[in-house]
C-alpha positions as a Markdown table, in Angstrom:
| # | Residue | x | y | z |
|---|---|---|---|---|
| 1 | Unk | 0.0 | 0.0 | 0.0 |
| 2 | Unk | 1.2 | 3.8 | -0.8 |
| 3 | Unk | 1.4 | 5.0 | 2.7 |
| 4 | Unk | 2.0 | 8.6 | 1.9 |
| 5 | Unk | -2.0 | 8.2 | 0.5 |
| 6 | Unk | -4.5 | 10.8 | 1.9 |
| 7 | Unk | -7.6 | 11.1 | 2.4 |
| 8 | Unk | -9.7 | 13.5 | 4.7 |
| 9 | Unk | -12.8 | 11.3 | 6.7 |
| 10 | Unk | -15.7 | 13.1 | 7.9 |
| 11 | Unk | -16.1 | 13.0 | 11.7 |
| 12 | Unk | -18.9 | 10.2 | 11.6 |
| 13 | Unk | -15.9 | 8.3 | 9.8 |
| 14 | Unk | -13.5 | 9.1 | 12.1 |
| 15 | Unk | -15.8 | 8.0 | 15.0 |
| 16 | Unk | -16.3 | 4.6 | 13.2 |
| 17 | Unk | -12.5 | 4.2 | 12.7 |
| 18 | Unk | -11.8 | 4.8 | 16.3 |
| 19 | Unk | -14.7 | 2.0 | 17.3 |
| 20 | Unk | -12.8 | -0.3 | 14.8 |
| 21 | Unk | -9.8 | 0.0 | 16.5 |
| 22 | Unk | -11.9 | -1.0 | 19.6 |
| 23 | Unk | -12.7 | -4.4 | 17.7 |
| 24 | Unk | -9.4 | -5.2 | 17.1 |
| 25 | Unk | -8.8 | -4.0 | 13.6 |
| 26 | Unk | -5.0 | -3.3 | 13.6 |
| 27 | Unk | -3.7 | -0.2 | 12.4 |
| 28 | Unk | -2.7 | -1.8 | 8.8 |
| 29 | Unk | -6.2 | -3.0 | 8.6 |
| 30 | Unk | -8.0 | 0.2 | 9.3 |
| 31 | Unk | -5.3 | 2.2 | 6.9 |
| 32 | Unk | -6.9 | -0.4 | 4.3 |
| 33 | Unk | -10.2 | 0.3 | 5.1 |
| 34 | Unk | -10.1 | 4.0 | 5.3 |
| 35 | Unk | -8.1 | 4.4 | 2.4 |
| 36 | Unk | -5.5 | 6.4 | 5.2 |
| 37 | Unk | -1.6 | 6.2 | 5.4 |
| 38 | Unk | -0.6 | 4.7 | 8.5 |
| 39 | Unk | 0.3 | 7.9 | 10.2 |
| 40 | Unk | -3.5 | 9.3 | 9.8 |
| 41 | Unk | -4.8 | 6.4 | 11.2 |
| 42 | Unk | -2.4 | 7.5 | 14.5 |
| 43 | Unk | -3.3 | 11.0 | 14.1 |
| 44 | Unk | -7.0 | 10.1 | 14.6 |
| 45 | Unk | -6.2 | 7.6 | 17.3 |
| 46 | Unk | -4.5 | 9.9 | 19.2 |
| 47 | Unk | -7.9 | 12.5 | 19.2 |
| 48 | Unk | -10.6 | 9.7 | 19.5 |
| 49 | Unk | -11.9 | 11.4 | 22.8 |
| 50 | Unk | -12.0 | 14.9 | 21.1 |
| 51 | Unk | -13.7 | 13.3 | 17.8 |
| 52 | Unk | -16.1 | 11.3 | 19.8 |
| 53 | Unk | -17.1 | 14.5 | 21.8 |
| 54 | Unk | -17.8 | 16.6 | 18.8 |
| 55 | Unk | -20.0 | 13.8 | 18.0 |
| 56 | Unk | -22.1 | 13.3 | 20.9 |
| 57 | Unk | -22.5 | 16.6 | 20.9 |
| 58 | Unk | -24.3 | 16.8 | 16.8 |
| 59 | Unk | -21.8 | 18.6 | 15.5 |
| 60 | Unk | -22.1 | 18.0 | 11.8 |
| 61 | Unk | -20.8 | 14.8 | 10.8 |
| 62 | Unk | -20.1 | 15.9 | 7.2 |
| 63 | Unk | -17.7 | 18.7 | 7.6 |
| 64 | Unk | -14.1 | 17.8 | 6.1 |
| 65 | Unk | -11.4 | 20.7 | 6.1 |
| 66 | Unk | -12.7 | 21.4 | 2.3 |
| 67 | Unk | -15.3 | 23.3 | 4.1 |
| 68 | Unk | -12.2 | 25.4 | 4.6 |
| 69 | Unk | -11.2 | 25.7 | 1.1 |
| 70 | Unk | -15.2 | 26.2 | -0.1 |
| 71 | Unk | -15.3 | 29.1 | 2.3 |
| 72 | Unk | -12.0 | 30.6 | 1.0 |
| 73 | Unk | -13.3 | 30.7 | -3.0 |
| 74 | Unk | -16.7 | 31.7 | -1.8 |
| 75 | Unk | -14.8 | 34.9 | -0.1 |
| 76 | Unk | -12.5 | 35.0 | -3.1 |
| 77 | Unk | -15.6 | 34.8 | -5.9 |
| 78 | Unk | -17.2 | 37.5 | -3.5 |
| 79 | Unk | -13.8 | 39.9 | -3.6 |
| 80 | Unk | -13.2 | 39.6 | -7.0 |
| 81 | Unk | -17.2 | 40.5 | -8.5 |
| 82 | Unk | -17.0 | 43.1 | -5.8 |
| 83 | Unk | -13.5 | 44.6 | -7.7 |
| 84 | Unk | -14.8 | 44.5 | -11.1 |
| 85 | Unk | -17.5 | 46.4 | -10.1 |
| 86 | Unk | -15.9 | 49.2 | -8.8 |
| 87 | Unk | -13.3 | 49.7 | -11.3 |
| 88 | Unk | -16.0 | 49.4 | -13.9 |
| 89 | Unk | -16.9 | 52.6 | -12.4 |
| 90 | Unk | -13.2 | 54.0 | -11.9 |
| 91 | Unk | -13.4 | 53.8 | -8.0 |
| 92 | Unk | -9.8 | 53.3 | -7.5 |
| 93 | Unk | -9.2 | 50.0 | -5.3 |
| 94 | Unk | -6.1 | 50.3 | -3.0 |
| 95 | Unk | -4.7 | 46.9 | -1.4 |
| 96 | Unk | -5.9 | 48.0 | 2.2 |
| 97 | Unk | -9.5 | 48.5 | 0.7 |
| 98 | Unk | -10.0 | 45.1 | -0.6 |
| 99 | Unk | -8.3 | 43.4 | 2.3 |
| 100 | Unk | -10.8 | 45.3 | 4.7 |
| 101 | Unk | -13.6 | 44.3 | 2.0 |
| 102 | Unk | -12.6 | 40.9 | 2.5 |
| 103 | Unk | -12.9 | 41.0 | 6.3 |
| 104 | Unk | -16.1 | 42.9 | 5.8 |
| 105 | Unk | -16.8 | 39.8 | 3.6 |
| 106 | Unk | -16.0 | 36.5 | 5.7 |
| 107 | Unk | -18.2 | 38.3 | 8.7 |
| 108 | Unk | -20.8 | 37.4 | 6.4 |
| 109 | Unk | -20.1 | 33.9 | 5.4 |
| 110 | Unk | -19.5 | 32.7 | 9.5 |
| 111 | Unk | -16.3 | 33.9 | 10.4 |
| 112 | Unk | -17.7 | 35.7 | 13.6 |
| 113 | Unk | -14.2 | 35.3 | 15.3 |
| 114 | Unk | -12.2 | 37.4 | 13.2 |
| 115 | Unk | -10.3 | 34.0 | 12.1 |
| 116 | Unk | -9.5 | 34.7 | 8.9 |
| 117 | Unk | -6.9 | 38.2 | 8.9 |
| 118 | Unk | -6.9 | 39.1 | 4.9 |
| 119 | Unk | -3.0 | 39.7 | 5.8 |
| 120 | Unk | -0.6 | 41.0 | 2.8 |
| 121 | Unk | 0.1 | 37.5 | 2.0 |
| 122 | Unk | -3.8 | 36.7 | 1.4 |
| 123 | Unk | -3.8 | 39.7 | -0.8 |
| 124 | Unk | -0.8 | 38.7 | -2.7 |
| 125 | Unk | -2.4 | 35.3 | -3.5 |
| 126 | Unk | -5.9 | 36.6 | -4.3 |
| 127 | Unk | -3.9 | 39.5 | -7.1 |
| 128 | Unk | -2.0 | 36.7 | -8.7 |
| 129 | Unk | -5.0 | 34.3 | -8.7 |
| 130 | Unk | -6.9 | 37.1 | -10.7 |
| 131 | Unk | -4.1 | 38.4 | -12.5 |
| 132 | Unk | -4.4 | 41.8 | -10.5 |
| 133 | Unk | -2.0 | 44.3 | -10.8 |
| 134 | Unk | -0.9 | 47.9 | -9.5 |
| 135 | Unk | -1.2 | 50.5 | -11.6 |
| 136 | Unk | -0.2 | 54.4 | -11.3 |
| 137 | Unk | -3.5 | 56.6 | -11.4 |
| 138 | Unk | -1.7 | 60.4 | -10.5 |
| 139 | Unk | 1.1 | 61.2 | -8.4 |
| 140 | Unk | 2.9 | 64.5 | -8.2 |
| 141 | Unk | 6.6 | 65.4 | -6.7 |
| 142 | Unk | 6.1 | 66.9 | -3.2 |
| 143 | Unk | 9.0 | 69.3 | -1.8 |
| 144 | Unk | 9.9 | 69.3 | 1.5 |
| 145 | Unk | 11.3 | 72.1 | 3.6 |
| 146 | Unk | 14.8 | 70.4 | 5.0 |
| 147 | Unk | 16.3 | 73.5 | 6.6 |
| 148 | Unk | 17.9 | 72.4 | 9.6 |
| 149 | Unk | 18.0 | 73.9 | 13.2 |
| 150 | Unk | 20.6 | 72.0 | 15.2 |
| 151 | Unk | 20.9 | 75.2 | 17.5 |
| 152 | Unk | 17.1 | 74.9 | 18.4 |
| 153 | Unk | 18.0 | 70.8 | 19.4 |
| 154 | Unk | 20.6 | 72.0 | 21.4 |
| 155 | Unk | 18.9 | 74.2 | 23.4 |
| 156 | Unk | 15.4 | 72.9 | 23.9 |
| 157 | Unk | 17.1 | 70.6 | 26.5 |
| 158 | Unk | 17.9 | 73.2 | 28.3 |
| 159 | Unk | 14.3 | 75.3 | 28.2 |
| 160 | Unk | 12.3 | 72.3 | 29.5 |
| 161 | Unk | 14.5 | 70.6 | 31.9 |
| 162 | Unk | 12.7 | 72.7 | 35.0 |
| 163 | Unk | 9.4 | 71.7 | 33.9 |
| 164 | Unk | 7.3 | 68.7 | 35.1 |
| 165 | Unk | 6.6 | 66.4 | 31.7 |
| 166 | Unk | 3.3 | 66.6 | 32.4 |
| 167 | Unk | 3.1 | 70.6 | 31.5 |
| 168 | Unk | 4.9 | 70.6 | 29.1 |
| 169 | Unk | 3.1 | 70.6 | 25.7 |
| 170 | Unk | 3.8 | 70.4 | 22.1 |
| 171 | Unk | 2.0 | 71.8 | 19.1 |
| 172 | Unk | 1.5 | 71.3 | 15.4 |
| 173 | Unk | -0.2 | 71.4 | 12.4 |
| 174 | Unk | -1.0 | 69.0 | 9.6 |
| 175 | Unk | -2.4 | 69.1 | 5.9 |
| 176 | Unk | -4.8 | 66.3 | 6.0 |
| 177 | Unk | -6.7 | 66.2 | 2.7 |
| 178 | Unk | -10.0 | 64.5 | 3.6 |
| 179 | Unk | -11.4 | 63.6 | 0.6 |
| 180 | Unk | -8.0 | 61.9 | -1.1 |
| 181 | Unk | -8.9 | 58.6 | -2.5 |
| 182 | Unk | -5.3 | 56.1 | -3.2 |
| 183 | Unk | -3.1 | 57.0 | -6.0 |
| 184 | Unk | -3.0 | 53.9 | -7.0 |
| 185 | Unk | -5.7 | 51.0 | -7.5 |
| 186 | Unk | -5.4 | 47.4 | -8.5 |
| 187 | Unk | -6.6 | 46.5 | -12.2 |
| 188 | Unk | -7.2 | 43.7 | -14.4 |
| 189 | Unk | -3.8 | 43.0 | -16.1 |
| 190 | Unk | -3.7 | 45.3 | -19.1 |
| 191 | Unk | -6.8 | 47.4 | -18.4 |
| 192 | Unk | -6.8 | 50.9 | -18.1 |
| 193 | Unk | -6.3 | 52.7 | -14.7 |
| 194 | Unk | -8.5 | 55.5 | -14.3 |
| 195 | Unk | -9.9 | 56.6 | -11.0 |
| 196 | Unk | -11.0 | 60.4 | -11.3 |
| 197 | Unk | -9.4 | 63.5 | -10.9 |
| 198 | Unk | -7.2 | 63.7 | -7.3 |
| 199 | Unk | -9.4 | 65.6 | -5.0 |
| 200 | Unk | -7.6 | 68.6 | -3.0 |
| 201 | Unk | -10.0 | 69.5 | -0.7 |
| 202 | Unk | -7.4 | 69.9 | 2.4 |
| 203 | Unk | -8.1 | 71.1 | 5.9 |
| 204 | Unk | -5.3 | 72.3 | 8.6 |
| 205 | Unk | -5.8 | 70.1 | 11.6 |
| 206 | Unk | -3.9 | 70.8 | 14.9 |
| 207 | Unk | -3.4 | 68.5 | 17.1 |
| 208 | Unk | -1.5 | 69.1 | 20.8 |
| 209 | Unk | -0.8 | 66.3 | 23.5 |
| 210 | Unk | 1.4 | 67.5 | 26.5 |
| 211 | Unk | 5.3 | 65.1 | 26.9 |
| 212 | Unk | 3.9 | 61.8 | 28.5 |
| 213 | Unk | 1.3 | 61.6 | 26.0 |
| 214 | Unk | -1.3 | 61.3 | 29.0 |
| 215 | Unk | -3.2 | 64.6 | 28.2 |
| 216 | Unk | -4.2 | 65.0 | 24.9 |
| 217 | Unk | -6.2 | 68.6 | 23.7 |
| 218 | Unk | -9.3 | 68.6 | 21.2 |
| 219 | Unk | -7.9 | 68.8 | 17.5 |
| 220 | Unk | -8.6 | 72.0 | 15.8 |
| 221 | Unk | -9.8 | 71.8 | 12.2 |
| 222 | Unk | -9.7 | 74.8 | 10.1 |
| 223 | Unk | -11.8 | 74.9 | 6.9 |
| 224 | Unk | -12.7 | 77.6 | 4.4 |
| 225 | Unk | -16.0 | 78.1 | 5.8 |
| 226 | Unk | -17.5 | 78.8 | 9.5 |
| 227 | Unk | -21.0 | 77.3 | 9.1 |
| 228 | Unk | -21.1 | 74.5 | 6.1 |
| 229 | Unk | -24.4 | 73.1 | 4.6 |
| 230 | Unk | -23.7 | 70.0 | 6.8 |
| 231 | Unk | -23.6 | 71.1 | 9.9 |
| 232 | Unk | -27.2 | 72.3 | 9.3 |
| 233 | Unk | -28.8 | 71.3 | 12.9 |
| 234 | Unk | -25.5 | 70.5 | 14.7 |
| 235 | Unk | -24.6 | 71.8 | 17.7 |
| 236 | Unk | -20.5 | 73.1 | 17.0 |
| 237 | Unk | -19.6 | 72.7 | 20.4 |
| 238 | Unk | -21.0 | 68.9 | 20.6 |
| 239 | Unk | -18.2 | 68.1 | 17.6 |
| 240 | Unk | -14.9 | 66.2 | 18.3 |
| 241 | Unk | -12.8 | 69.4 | 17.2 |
| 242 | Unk | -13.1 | 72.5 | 17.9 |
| 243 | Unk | -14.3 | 73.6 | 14.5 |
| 244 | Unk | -12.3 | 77.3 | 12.8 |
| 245 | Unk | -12.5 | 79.1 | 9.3 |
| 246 | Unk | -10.0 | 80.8 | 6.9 |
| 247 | Unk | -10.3 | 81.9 | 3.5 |
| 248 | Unk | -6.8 | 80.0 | 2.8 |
| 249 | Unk | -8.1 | 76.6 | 5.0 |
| 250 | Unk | -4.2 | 76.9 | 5.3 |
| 251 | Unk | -1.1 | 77.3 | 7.4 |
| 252 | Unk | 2.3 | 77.7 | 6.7 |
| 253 | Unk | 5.1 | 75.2 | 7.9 |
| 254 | Unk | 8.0 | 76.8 | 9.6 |
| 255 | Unk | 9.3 | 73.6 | 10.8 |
| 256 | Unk | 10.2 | 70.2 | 9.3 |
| 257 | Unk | 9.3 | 66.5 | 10.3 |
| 258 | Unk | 13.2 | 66.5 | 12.0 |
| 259 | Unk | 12.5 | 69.5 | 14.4 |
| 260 | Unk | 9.1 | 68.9 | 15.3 |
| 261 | Unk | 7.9 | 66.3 | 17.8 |
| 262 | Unk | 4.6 | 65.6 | 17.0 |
| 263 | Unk | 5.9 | 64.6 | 13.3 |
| 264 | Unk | 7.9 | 62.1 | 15.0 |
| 265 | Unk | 4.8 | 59.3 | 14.8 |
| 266 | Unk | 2.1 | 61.2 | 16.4 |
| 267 | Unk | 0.6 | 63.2 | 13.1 |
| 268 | Unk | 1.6 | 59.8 | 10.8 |
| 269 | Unk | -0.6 | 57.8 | 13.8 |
| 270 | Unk | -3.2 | 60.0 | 13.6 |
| 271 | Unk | -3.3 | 60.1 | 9.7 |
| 272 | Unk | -3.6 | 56.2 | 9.4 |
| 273 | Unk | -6.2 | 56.4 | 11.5 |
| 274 | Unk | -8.0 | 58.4 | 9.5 |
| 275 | Unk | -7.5 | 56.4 | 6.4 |
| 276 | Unk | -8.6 | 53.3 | 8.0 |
| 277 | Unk | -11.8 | 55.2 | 8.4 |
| 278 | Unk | -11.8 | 56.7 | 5.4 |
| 279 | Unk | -11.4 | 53.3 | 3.8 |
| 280 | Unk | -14.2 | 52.1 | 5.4 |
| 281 | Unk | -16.4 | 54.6 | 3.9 |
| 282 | Unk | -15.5 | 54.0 | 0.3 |
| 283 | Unk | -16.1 | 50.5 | 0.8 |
| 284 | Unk | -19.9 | 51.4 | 2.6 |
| 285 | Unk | -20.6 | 53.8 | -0.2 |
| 286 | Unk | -19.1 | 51.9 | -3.5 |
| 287 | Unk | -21.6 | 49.5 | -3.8 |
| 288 | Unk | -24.3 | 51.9 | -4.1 |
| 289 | Unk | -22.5 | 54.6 | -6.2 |
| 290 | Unk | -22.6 | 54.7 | -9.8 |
| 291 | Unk | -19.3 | 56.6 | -10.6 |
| 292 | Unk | -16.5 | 57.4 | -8.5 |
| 293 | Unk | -18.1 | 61.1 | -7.7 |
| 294 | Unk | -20.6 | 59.6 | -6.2 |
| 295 | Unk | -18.6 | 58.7 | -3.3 |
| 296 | Unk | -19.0 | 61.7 | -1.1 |
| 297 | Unk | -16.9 | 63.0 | 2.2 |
| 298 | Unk | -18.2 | 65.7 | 3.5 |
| 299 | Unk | -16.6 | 67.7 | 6.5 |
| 300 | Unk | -19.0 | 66.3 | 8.9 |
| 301 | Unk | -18.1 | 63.0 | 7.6 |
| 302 | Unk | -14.4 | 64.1 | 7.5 |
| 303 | Unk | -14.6 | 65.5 | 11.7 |
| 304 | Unk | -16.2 | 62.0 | 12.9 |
């Protein structure tokens, strides 16, 4: 007999294997009769009592570890309709928006316990399964001021040293442009990649947390306008940031991510954040819209 055979037993099976070994059947004999390689028969042996509760207990009696592999192209087949879709109406379709699609996804098939992760090796497998690629959409060169001010490091030491942590604050600011879907999408292998003009509806949001990071001020938002159509009905003071207007929606940086503290993981915390939300928005709205503008963010969206 080919011992390195396999073959996957449904529990009832595995029940009736383990009262054949009560009979007497020897290990060579029940490797015959279940069509198993020697070391299966063992494997099973050694969980008869767990087998043998799952049984007593009606838990199905058909359900082979294919179940596994049905659920995983049911998820896949769900994904990948899903992803034509929303290219077919240029909604660009970053990596982190499918995988949270996915999670969004095997919720609905059973997966209650958050088993299945939709890690970057999932998504790796599921682009070359469907041939998916990454493709470009815009990008534009950014320059960043890179002045240095090694005085200023050498003597902020010395400013704060008398101060308890706990008072002593630091302040910045941050472009965060609210609207900005990914610059790039996954496509079909040699389809086009077009997702929409790049929106550049920015905002300047502060944000202020004092040295120990246990105190932590309401973020400031500053848009173009003081009372937007949205905030029809809504109380200004209720909002999670306190809520200011400028002409410009704009401020000036007169220091760089080397100087400033808050640039050193706070702001790029605080931005990720917001695009896990914001990724869970396009994903809630792109079923319903017909064309990438019809995925709107509005500020009220944008505050929450």
């Amino acid at each position: 007999m080919n011992t390195s055979r396999r073959n996957d037993l449904t529990l009832e099976q595995k029940v009736d294997l383990r009262k054949a070994k009560d009979r007497g059947l020897s290990h060579r004999e029940l490797s015959n009769k279940f069509s198993l390689s020697l070391g299966g028969v063992s494997n099973i042996l050694k969980r008869k009592y767990e087998y043998m509760n799952d049984y007593e207990a009606n838990q199905s009696r058909n359900v082979k570890r294919k179940i596994k592999g049905e659920f995983s192209q049911e998820l896949n087949d769900q994904v990948f309709d899903w992803f034509v879709i929303q290219r077919s109406k240029n909604i660009p379709i970053s990596g982190p928006i499918i995988q949270e699609y996915a999670r969004n996804i095997a919720e609905q098939l059973g997966d209650t316990t958050g088993t299945f992760k939709a890690t970057n090796g999932w998504l790796d497998r599921f682009r070359t399964r469907y041939n998916i690629q990454f493709r470009l959409i815009c990008g534009e060169s950014r320059s960043v001021d890179v002045n240095v001010v090694e005085d200023w490091k050498i003597r902020l030491p010395n400013i704060i040293e008398h101060y308890n942590p706990s008072y002593v604050f630091n302040f910045d600011e941050t472009g965060l442009f609210y609207k900005l879907m990914p610059d790039r999408s996954l496509t079909l292998d040699k389809n086009d990649c077009k997702g929409g003009k790049k929106s550049k509806d920015r905002y300047t949001v502060m944000l202020c947390a004092n040295w120990l990071g246990n105190e932590k001020l309401k973020p400031i938002v500053i848009g173009k306008s003081a009372r937007l159509r949205c905030f029809k009905n809504i109380d200004m003071t209720k909002l999670p940031v306190s809520w200011y207007s400028n002409r410009a929606a704009w401020m000036n940086t007169n220091t760089t991510a080397k100087i400033q503290l808050m640039d050193q993981g706070v702001i790029r915390a605080f931005k990720a954040h917001y695009k896990r939300n914001l990724v869970k928005h396009i994903i809630a709205s792109a079923s319903a819209a017909k064309a990438i503008d019809d995925i709107q963010i509005n500020a009220l969206d944008a505050v929450y």
